[in-house]
C-alpha positions as CSV (number, residue, x, y, z in Angstrom):
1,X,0.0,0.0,0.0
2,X,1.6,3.0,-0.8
3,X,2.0,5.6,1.7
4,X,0.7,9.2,0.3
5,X,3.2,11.9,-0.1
6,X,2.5,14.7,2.1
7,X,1.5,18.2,0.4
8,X,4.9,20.9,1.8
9,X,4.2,23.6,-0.5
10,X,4.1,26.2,1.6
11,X,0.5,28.5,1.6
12,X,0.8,32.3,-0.3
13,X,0.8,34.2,2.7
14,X,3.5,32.2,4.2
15,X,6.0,32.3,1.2
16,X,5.5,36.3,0.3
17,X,6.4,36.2,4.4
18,X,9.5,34.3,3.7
19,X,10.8,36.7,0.7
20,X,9.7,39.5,2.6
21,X,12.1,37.9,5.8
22,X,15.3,37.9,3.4
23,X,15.0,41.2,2.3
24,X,14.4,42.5,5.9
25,X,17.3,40.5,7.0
26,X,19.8,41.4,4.0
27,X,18.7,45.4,3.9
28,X,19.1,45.7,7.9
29,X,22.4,44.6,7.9
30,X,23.5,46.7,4.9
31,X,26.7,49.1,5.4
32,X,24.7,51.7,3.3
33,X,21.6,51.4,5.3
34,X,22.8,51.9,8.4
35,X,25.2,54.7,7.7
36,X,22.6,56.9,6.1
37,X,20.1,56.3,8.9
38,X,22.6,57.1,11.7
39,X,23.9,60.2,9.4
40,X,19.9,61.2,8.7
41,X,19.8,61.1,12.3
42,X,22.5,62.7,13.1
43,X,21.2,65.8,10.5
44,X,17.9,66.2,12.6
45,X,19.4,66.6,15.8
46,X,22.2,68.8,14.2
47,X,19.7,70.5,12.8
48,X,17.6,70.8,16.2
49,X,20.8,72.3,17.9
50,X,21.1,75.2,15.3
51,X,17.4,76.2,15.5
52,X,18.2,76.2,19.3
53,X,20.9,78.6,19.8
54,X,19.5,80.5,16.6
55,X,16.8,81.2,18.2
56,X,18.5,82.4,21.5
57,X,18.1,86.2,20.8
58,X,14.7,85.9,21.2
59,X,13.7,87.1,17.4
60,X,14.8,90.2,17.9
61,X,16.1,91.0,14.1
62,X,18.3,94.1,14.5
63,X,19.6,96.0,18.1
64,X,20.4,99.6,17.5
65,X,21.8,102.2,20.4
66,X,20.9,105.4,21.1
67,X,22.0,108.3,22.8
68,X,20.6,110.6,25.6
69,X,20.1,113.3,22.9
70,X,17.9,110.8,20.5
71,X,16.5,109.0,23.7
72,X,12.8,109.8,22.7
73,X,13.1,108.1,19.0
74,X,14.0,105.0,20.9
75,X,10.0,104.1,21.7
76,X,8.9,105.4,18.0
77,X,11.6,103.4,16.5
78,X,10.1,99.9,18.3
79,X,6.9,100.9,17.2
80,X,8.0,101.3,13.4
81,X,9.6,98.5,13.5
82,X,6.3,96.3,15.0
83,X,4.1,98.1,12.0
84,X,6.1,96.6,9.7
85,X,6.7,93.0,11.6
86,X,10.0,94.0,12.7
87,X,11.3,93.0,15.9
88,X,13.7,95.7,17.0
89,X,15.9,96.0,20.2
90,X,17.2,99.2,21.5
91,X,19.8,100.3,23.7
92,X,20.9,103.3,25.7
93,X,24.7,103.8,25.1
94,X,26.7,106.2,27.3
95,X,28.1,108.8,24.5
96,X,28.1,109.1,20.9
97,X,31.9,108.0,20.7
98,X,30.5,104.7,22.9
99,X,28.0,104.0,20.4
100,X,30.3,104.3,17.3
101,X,32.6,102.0,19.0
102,X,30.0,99.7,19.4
103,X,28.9,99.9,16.1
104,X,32.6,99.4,14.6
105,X,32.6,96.5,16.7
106,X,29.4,94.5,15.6
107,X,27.5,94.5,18.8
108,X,25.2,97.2,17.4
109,X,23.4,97.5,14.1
110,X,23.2,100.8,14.1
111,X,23.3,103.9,16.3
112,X,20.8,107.0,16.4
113,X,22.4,109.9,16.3
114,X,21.2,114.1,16.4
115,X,21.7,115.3,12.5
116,X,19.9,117.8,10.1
117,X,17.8,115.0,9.1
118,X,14.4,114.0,11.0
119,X,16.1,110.5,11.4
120,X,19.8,110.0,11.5
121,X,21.9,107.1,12.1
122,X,25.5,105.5,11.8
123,X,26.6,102.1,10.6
124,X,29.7,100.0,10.1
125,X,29.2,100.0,6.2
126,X,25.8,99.8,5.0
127,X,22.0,100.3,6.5
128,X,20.3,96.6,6.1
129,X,17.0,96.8,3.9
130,X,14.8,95.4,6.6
131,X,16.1,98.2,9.1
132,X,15.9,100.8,5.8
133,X,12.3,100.2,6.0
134,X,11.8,100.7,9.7
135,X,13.8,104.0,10.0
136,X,12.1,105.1,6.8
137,X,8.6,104.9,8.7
138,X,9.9,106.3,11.9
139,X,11.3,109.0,9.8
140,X,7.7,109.6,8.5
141,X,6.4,109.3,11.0
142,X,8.8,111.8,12.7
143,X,7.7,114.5,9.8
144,X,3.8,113.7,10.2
145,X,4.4,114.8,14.0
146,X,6.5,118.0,13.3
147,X,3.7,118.5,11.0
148,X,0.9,118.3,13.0
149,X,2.2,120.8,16.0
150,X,3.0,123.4,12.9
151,X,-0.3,123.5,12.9
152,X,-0.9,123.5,16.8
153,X,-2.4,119.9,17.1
154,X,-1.5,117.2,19.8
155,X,0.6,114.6,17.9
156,X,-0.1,111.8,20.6
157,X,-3.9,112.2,20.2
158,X,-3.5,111.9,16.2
159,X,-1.6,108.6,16.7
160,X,-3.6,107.7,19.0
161,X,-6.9,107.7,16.7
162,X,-4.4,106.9,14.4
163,X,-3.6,103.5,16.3
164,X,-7.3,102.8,16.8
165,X,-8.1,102.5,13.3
166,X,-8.8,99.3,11.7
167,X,-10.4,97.6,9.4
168,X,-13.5,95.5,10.5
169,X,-13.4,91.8,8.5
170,X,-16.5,89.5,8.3
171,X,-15.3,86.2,6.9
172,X,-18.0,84.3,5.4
173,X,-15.9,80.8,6.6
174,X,-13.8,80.7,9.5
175,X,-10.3,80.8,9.0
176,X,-7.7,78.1,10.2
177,X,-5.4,79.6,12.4
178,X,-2.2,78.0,11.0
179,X,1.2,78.5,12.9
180,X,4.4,79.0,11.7
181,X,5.7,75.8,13.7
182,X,2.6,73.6,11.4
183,X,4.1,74.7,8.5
184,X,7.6,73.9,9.2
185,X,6.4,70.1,10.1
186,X,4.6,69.9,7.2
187,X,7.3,70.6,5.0
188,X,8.9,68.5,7.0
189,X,6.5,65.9,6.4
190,X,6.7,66.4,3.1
191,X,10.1,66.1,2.6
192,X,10.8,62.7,4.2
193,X,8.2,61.3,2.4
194,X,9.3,62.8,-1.0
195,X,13.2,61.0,0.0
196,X,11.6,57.3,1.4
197,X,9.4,57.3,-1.8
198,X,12.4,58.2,-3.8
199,X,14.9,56.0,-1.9
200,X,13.3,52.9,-0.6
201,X,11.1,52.5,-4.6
202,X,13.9,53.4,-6.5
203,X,15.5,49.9,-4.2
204,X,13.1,47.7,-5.4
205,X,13.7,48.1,-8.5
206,X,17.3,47.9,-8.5
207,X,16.9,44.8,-6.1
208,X,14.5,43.0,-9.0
209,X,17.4,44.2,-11.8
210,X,19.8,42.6,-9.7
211,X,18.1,39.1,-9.1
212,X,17.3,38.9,-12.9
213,X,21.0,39.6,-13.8
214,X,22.1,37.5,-11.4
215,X,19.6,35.0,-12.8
216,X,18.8,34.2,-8.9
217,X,15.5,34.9,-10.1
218,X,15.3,31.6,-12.0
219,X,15.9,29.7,-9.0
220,X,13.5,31.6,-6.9
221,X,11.0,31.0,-9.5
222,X,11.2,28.0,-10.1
223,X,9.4,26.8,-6.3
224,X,7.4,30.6,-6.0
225,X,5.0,32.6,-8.2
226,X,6.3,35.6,-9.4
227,X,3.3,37.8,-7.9
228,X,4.3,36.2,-4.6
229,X,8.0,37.0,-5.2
230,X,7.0,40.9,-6.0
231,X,4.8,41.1,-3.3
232,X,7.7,39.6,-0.6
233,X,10.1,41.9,-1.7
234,X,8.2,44.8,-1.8
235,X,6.7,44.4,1.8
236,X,10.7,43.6,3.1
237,X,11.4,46.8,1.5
238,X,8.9,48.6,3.0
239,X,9.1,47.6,6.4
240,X,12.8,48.3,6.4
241,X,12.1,52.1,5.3
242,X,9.1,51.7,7.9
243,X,11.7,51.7,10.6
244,X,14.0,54.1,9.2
245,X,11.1,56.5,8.8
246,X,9.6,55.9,12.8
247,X,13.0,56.6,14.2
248,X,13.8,59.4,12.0
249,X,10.4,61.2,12.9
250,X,10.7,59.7,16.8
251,X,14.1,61.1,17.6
252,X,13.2,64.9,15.5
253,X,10.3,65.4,17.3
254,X,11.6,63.6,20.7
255,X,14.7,66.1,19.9
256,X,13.0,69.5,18.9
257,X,10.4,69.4,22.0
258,X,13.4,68.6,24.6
259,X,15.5,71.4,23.2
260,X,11.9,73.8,23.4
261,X,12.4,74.4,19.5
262,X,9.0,72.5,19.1
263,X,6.1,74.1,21.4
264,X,3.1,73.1,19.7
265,X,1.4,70.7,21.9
266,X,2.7,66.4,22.1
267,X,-0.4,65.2,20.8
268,X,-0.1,67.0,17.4
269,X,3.4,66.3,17.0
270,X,2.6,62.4,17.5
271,X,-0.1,63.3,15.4
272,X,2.2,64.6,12.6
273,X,4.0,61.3,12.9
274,X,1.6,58.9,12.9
275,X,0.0,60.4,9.9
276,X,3.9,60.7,8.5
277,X,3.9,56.7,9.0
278,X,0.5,55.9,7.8
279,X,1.0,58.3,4.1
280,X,4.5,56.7,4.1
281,X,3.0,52.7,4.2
282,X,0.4,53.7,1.8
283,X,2.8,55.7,-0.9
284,X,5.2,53.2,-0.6
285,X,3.1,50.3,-1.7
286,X,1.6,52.2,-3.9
287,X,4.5,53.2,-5.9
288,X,7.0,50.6,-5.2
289,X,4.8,47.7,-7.0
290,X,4.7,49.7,-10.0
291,X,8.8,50.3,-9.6
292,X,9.1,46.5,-8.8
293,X,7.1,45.8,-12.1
294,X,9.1,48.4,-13.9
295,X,12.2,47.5,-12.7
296,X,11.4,44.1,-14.4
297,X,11.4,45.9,-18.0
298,X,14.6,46.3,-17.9
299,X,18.2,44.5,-16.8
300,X,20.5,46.9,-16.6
301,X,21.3,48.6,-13.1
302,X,21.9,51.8,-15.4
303,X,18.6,51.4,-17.4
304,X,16.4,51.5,-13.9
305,X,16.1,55.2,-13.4
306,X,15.0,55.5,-17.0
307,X,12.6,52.6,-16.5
308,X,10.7,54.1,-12.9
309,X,11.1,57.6,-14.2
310,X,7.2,58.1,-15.5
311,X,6.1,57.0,-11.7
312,X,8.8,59.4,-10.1
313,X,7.5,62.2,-12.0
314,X,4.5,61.8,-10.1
315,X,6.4,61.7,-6.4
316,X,8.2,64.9,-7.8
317,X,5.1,67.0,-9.5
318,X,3.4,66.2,-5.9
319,X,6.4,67.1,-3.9
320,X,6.6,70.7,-6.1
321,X,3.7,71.5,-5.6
322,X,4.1,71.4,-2.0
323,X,7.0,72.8,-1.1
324,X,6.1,75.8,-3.7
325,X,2.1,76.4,-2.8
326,X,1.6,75.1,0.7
327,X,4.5,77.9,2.8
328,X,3.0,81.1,1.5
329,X,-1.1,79.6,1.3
330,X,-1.9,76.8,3.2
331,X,-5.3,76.8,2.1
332,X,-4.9,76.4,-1.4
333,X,-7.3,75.0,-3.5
334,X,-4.6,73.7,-5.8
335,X,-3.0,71.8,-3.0
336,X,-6.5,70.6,-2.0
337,X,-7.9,69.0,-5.1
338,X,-4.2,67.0,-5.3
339,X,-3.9,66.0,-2.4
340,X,-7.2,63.8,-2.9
341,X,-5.5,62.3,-6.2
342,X,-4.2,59.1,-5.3
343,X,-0.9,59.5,-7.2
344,X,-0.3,63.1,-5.5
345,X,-1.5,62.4,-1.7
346,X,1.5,60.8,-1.2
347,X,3.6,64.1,-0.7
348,X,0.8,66.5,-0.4
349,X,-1.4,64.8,1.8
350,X,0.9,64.8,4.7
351,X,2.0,67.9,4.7
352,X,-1.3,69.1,4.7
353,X,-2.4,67.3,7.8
354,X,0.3,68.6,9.3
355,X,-0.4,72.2,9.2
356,X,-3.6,71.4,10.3
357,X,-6.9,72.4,8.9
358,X,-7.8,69.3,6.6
359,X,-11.6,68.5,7.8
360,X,-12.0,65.0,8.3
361,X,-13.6,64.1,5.4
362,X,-11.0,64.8,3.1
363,X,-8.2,62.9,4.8
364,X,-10.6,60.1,5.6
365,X,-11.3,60.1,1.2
366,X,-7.5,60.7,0.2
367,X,-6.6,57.1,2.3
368,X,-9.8,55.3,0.8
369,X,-8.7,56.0,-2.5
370,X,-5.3,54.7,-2.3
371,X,-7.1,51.8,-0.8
372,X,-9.1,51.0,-3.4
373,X,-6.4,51.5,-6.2
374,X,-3.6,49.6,-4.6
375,X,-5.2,46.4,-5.6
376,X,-5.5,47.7,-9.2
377,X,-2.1,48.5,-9.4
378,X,-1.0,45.0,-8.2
379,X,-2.9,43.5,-10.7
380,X,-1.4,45.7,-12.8
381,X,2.0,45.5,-11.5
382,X,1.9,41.8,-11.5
383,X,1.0,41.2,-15.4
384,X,4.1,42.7,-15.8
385,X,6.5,41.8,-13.6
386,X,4.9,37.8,-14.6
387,X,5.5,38.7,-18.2
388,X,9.3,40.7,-18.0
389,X,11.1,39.3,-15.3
390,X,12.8,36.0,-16.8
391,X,13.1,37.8,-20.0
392,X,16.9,39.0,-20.2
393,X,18.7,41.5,-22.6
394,X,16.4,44.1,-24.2
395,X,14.0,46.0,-22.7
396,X,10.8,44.6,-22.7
397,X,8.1,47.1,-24.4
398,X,5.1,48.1,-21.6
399,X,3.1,46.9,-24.4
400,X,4.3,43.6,-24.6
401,X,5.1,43.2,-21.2
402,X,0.7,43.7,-20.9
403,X,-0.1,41.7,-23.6
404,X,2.4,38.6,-23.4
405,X,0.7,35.0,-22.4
């Protein structure tokens, strides 16, 4: 009686697990890896430092002196400089020798000094255009007031009404009160999603170049499907920039709220990383099956970035748009329509949520349909990675790559 042969093929699930294992293991222990994490980490707290002791003088953007005879331009001068979003510092100096001195040695800006003019002052070489401006309002200012007691008025009470004045704004929506420290992580955001997508999918498809001119792939094929070798190598892959991605955004923001850089509250900036994580899983698998699939085309090392190019110029249009629109108008519309297409949310997405102000329902539609077209794409991806990847030499035409048995 003949004893049957037991089935060992091992399920789907547990051999895209297996792939998935070796490329973990492999890309962990990579020289490369490891020096540009620790060096990418090493940037951020650099980085964290600078902002620090940057930021040390308290914003103050220019300190100018002043004498006992210009002593009552010192107030006005503050005050110009506020009108125009200038933070100025001033200081009482003992002469006007003192304050030249001072001047000649770099601790002071500039120094007010008595002159024919309604404002005058001294500097080491040349006036600075930001402190132009001020001095230029405090010397209108300066006129307006002469002005006003030629003709026997009180120049504090005209200031005064003056200062009262403003315009009364009745927004028909209410605006999102964005802060400068949002928009900085969003950009951040953006730009570590912009280098994983650009990194860790560009690997995958040098990492299916490599197996097919190594002609490991045979071998590998030869026990596996190829969706289920695509679909291992990609997830390894993806989980290794997974954890290069959580520690860089864990030690930044860790970093920046020790040193006080950071001061929005922790729950936003966990926020920002979470979010950071979850848009860096769903861009990643998005776009590194189509680089695994175009990767296949091809099998040269040197013929890959021609190959992924049409995807990246997605990742980069995305990216552009971002880092050009979102700084100076957070609420564009631009930014909002793209950030709900699938092959920009990516990039835009994230950076969006980070500065805040995305209502629910658009950050809730941008992840459900990535969802729904990731399984597209591996269907996609899959026809032709099945069709190219044994085929060696040439490039394989898209077309043929589609339409091949």
């Amino acid at each position: 009686m003949n004893t049957p042969v037991p089935d060992v093929r091992m399920s789907p699930v547990s051999t895209i697990g297996l792939v998935a294992s070796r490329e973990l293991s492999t890309r962990l222990r990579s020289k490369a890896y490891l020096v540009s994490t620790a060096a990418i980490l090493l940037l951020m707290i650099a980085a964290v430092v600078v902002l620090k002791l940057t930021s040390g003088s308290g914003g103050v953007d220019e300190t100018v002196g002043y004498t006992s005879q210009t002593a009552s331009l010192a107030a006005p001068l503050q005050a110009s400089g506020n009108a125009i979003g200038k933070t100025i510092a001033v200081t009482e100096v003992a002469s006007d020798q003192a304050g030249r001195d001072k001047v000649s040695a770099g601790s002071l800006d500039a120094l007010l000094v008595a002159g024919p003019g309604a404002v005058n002052v001294v500097v080491k070489k040349d006036l600075d255009g930001g402190l132009r401006s001020v001095l230029n309002v405090l010397a209108g200012q300066s006129a307006l007031n002469q002005q006003i007691v030629d003709l026997h008025g009180d120049p504090a009470a005209v200031n005064a009404k003056v200062a009262a004045a403003n315009v009364h704004t009745e927004p028909l929506e209410t605006p999102y009160p964005y802060n400068t420290q949002q928009l900085i992580l969003g950009i951040i955001a953006g730009i570590l999603i912009y280098l994983s997508l650009m990194l860790n999918g560009q690997m995958v498809a040098q990492g299916v170049v490599e197996e097919k001119t190594s002609r490991v792939v045979e071998l590998l094929l030869a026990t596996i499907r190829p969706w289920q070798l695509m679909a291992g190598k990609v997830l390894g892959i993806g989980v290794v920039g997974l954890i290069q991605m959580i520690a860089i955004g864990a030690v930044g923001i860790i970093a920046a709220l020790a040193a006080g850089v950071l001061t929005i509250s922790v729950s936003a900036a966990v926020g920002t990383v979470i979010w950071l994580v979850v848009w860096y899983l769903l861009g990643f698998f998005m776009y590194a099956i189509i680089f695994a699939a175009l990767g296949a085309l091809v099998s040269r090392q040197e013929d890959v970035s021609g190959a992924v190019m049409p995807a990246l110029l997605f990742v980069i249009a995305g990216y552009v748009v971002g880092l050009s629109v979102l700084p100076s108008n957070p609420g564009s519309s631009l930014a909002e329509v793209l950030s709900l297409i699938p092959v920009f949310a990516p990039t835009l997405m994230p950076m969006r949520l980070a500065m805040g102000g995305v209502p629910v329902w658009e950050a809730g539609l941008s992840v459900l349909l990535v969802v729904i077209l990731i399984p597209v794409l591996v269907w996609f991806a899959g026809r032709i990675y099945r069709n190219s990847v044994m085929r060696t030499g040439a490039k394989v035409k898209l077309r043929d790559a589609l339409r091949a048995a």
